[in-house]
C-alpha positions in Angstrom: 0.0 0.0 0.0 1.1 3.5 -0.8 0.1 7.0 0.1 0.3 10.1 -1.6 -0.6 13.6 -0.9 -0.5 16.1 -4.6 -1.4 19.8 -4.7 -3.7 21.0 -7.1 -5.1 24.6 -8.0 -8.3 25.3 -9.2 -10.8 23.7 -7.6 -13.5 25.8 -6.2 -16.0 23.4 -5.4 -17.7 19.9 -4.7 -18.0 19.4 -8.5 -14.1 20.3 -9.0 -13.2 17.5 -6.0 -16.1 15.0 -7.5 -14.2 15.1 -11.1 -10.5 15.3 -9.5 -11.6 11.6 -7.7 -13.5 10.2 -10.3 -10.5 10.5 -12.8 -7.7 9.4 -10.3 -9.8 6.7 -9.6 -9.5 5.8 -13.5 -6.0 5.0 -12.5 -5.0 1.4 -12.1 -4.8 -0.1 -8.3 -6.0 3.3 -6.9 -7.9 2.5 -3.7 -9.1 5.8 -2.5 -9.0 9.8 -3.2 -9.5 12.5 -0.4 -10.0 15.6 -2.1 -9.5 18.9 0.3 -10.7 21.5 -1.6 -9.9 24.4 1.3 -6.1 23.5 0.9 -5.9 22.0 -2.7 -4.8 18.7 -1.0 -5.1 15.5 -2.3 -4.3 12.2 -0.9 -4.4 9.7 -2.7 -4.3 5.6 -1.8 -3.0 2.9 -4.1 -1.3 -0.6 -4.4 1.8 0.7 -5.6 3.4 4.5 -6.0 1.9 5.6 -8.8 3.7 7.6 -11.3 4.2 11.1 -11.0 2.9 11.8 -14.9 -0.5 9.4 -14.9 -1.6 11.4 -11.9 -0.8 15.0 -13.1 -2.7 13.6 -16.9 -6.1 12.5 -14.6 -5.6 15.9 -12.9 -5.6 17.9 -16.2 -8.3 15.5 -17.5 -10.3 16.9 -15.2 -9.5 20.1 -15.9 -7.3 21.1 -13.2 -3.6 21.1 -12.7 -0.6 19.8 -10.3 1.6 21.9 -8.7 4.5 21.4 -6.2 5.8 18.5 -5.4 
């Protein structure tokens, strides 16, 4: 199991947060997305670190963006 926390800017709202989960959940052996949209936070669970690029391309999918990290 692996945990990651990513930064993201943009969201505004529960709609942002529902479409940043929804696409990192698209991303094999994710197990869970906590989406803080006060602090841009988001944590995300999987079976395995996931690679830095498939979550920043489910993050623009959704039409927001990573930053830091």
């Amino acid at each position: 199991m692996s945990e990651s926390v990513y930064h993201v800017t943009g969201m505004t709202c529960g709609h942002c947060a529902a479409a940043v989960e929804r696409e990192l959940k698209k991303i094999p052996g994710v197990t869970e997305v906590d989406v803080n949209i006060e602090t841009g936070a988001v944590k995300v669970a999987s079976e395995a670190l996931l690679e830095r690029t498939d979550v920043a391309a489910a993050i623009e999918e959704a039409g927001y963006e990573l930053i830091g990290n």
